[in-house]
Backbone as a chain_set.jsonl record, in Angstrom:
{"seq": "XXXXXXXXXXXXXXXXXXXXXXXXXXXXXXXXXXXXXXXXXXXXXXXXXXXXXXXXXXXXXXXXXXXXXXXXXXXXXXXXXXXXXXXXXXXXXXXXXXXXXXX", "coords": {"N": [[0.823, -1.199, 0.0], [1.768, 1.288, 0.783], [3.599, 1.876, -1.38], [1.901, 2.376, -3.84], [0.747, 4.207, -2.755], [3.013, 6.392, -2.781], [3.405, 5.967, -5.94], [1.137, 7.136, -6.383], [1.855, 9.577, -5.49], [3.631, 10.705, -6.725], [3.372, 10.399, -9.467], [0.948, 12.771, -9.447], [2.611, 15.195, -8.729], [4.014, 14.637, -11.369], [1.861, 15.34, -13.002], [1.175, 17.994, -12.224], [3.622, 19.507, -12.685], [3.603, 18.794, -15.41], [0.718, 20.545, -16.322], [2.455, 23.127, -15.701], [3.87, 23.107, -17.324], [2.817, 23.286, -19.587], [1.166, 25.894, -19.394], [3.415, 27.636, -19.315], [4.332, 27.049, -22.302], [1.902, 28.531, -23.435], [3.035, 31.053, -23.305], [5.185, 31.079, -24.999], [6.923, 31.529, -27.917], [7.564, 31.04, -31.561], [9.006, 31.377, -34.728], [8.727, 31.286, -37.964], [9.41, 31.494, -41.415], [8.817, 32.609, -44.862], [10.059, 32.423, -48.65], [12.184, 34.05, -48.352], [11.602, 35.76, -46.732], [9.565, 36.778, -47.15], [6.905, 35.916, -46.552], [6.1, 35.492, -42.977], [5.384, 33.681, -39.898], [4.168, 33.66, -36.361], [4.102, 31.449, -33.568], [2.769, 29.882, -31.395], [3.629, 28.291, -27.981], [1.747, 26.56, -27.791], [0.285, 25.803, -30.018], [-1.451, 28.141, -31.224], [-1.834, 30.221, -33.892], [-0.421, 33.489, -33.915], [0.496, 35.524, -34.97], [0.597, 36.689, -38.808], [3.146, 38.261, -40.9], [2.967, 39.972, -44.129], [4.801, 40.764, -46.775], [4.828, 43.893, -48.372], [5.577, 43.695, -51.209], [5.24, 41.705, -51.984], [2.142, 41.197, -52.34], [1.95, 42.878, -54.498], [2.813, 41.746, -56.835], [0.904, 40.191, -57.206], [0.78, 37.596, -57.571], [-1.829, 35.707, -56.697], [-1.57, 32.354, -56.476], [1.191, 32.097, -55.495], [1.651, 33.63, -52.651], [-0.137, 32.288, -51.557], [0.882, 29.415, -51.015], [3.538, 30.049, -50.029], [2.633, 31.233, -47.278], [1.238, 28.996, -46.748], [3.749, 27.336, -46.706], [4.78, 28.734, -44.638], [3.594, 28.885, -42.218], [3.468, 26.322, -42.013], [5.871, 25.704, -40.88], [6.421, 27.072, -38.676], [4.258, 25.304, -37.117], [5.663, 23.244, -36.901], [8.024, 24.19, -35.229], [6.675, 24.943, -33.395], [5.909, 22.867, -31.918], [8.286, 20.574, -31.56], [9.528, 22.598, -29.965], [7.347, 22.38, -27.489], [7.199, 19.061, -27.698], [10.294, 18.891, -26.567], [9.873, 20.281, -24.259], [8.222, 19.047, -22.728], [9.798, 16.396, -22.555], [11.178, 17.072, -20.717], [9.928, 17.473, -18.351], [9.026, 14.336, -18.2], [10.636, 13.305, -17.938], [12.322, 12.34, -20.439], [10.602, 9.774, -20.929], [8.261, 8.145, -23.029], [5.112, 8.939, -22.924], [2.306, 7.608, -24.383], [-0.081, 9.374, -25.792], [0.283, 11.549, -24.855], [1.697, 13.741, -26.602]], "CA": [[0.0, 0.0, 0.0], [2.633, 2.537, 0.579], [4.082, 1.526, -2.81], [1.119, 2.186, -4.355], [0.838, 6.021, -2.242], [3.887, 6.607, -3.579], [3.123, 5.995, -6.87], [0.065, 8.202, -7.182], [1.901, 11.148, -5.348], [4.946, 11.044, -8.02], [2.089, 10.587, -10.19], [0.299, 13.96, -9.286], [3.435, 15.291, -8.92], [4.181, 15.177, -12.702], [0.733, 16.341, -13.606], [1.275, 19.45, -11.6], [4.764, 19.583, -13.849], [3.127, 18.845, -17.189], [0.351, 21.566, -16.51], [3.021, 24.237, -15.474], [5.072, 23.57, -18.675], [1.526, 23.589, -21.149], [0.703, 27.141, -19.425], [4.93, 28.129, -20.078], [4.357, 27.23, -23.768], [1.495, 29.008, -24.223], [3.777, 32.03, -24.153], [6.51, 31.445, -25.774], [6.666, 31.883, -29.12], [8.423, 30.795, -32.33], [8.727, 32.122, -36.072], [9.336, 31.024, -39.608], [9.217, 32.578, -42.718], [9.124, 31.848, -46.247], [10.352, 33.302, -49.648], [13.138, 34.595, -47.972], [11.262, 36.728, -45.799], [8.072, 37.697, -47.375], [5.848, 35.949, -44.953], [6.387, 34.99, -41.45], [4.307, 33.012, -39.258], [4.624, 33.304, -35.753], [3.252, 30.442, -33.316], [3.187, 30.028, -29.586], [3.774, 26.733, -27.77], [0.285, 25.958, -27.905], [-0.391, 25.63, -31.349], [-1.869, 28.846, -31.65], [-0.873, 31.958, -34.675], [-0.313, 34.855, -33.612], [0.433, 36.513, -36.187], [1.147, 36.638, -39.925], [3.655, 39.428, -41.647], [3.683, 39.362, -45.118], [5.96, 41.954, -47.156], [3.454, 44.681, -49.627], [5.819, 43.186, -52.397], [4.403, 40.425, -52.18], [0.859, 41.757, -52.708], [2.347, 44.059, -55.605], [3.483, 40.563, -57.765], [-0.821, 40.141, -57.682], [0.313, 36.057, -57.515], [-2.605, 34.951, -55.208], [-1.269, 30.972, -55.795], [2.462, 32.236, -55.106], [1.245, 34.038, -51.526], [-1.14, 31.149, -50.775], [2.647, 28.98, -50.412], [4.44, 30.701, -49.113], [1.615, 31.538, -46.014], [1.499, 27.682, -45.679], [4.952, 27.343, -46.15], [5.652, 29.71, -43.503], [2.784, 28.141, -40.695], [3.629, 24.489, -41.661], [7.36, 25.52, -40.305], [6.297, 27.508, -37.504], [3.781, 24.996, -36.495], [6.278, 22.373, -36.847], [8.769, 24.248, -34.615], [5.667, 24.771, -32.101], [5.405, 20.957, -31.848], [9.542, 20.441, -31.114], [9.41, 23.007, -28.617], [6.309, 21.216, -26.844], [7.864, 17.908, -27.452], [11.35, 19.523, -25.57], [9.314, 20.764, -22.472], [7.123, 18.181, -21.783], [10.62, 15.647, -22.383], [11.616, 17.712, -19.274], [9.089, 17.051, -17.212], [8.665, 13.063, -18.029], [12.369, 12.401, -18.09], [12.356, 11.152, -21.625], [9.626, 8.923, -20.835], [7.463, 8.501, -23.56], [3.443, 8.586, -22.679], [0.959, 7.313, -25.259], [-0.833, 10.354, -26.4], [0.938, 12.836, -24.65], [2.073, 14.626, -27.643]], "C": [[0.865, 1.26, 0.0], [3.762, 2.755, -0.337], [3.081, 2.407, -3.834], [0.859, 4.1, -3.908], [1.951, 6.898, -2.984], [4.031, 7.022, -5.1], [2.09, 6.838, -7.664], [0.671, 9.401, -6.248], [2.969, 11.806, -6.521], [3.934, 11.255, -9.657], [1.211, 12.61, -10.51], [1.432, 15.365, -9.374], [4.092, 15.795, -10.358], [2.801, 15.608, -13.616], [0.976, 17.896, -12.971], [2.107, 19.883, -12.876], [4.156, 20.339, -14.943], [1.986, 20.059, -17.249], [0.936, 23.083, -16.365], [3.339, 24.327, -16.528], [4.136, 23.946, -19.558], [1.548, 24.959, -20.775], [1.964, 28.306, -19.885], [4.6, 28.404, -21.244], [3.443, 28.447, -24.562], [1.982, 30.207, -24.531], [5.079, 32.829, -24.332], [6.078, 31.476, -27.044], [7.661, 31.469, -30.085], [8.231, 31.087, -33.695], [9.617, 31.343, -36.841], [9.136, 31.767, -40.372], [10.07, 31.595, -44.286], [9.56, 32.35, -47.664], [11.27, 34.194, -49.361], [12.837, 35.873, -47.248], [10.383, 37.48, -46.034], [7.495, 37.67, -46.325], [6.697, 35.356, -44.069], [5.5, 34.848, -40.938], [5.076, 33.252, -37.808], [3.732, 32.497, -34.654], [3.556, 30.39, -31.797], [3.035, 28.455, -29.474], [2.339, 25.669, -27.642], [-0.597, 25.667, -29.281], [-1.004, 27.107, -31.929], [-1.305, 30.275, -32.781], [-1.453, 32.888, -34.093], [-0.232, 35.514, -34.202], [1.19, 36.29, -37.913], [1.642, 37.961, -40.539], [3.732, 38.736, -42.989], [3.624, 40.787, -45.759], [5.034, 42.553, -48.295], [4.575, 44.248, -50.864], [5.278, 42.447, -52.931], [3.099, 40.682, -53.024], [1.006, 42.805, -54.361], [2.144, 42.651, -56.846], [1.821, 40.316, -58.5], [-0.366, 38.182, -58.18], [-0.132, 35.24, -56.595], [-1.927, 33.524, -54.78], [0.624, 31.041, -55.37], [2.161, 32.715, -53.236], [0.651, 32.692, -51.242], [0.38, 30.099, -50.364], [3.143, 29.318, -50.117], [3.753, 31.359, -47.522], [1.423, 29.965, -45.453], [2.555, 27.466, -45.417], [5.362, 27.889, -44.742], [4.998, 28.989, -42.221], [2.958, 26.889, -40.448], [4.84, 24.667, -40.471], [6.962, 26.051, -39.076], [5.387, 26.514, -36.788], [4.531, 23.783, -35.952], [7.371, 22.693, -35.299], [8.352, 23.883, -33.212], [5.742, 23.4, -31.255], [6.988, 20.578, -30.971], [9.582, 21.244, -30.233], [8.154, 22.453, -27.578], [7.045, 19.95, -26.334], [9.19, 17.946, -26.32], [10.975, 19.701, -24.138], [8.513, 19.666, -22.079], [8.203, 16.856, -21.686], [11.209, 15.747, -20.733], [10.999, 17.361, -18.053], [8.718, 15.368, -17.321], [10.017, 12.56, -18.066], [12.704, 11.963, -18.903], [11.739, 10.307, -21.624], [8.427, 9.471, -21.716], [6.017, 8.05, -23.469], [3.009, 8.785, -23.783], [0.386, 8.685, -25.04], [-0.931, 12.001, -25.532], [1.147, 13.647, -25.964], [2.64, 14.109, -28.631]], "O": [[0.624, 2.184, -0.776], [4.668, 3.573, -0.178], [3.654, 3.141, -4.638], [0.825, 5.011, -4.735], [1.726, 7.914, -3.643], [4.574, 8.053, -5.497], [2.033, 7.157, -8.852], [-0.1, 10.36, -6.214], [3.06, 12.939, -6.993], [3.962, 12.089, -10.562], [1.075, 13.292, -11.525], [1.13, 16.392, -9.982], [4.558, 16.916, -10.56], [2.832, 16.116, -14.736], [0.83, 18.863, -13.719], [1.616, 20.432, -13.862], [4.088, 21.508, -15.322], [2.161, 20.754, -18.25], [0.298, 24.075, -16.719], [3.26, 25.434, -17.061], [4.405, 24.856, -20.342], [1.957, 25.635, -21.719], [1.797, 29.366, -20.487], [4.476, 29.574, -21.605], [3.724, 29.08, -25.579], [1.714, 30.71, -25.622], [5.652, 33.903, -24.15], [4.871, 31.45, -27.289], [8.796, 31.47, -29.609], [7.031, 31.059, -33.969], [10.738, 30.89, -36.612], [8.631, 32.849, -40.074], [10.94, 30.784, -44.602], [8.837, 33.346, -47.634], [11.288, 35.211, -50.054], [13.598, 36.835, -47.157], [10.181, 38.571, -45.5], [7.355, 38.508, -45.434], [7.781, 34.824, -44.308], [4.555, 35.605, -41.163], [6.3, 33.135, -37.772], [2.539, 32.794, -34.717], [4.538, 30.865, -31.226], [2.6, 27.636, -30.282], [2.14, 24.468, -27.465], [-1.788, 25.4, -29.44], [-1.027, 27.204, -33.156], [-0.504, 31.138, -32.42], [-2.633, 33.098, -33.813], [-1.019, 36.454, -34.098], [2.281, 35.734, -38.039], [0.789, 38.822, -40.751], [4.196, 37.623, -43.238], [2.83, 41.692, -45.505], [4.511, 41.78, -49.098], [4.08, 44.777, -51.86], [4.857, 42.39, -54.086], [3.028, 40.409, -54.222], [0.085, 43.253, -55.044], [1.245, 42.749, -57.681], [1.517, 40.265, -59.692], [-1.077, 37.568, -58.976], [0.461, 34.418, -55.896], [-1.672, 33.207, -53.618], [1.204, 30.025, -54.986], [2.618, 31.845, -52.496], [1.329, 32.022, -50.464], [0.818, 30.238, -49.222], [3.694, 28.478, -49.405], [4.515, 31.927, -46.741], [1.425, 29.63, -44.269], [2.863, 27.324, -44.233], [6.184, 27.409, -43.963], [5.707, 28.561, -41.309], [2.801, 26.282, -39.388], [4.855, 24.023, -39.422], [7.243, 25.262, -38.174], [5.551, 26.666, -35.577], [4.254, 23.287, -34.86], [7.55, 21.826, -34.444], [8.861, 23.2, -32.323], [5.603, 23.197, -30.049], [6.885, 20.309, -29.774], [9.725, 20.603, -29.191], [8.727, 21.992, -26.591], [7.412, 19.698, -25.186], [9.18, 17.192, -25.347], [11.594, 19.361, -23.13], [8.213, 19.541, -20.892], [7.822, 16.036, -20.85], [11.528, 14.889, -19.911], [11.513, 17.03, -16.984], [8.006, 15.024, -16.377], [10.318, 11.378, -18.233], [13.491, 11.035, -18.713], [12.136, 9.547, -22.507], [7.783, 10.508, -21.558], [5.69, 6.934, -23.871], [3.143, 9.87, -24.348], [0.451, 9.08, -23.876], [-1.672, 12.984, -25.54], [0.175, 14.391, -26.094], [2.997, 14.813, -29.576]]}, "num_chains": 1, "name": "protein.A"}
């Protein structure tokens, strides 16, 4: 039994953790960009955009399917980074222990 106490306070323990680091992420922040710096995406550790810059050249060129790539381009990478920073902080808090549908 005091195996078992143990186990659900180390337990609770890293839930405390894992909800400190989710509320961390949500603000930090990370940026890409695409076309060598038309657009930029930038993304917080929560998945969420924040914001999109994209350069009035861009808009000048008048190539809607050139902008439309380069706006995913730019959020795939930033959402991607989002994800590796996530993955990083929540490694922290499980020790490299990987939980099923954690992230």
């Amino acid at each position: 039994m005091k195996g078992m106490n143990e186990m659900l306070r180390q337990a609770q323990i890293m839930q405390r953790k894992m909800t400190e680091a989710q509320d961390a992420l949500k603000t930090k922040e990370v940026e890409a960009s695409s076309g060598g710096g038309m657009v930029t995406v930038k993304v917080t550790g929560a998945q969420e955009v924040t914001e999109v810059r994209i350069e009035p050249s861009v808009m000048e060129a008048g190539d809607v399917e050139m902008l439309q790539d380069l706006v995913m381009t730019a959020a795939n990478e930033a959402l991607k980074k989002s994800k590796e920073m996530m993955e990083e902080a929540m490694k922290g808090v499980t020790g490299g222990l990987s939980i099923p549908g954690m992230f």
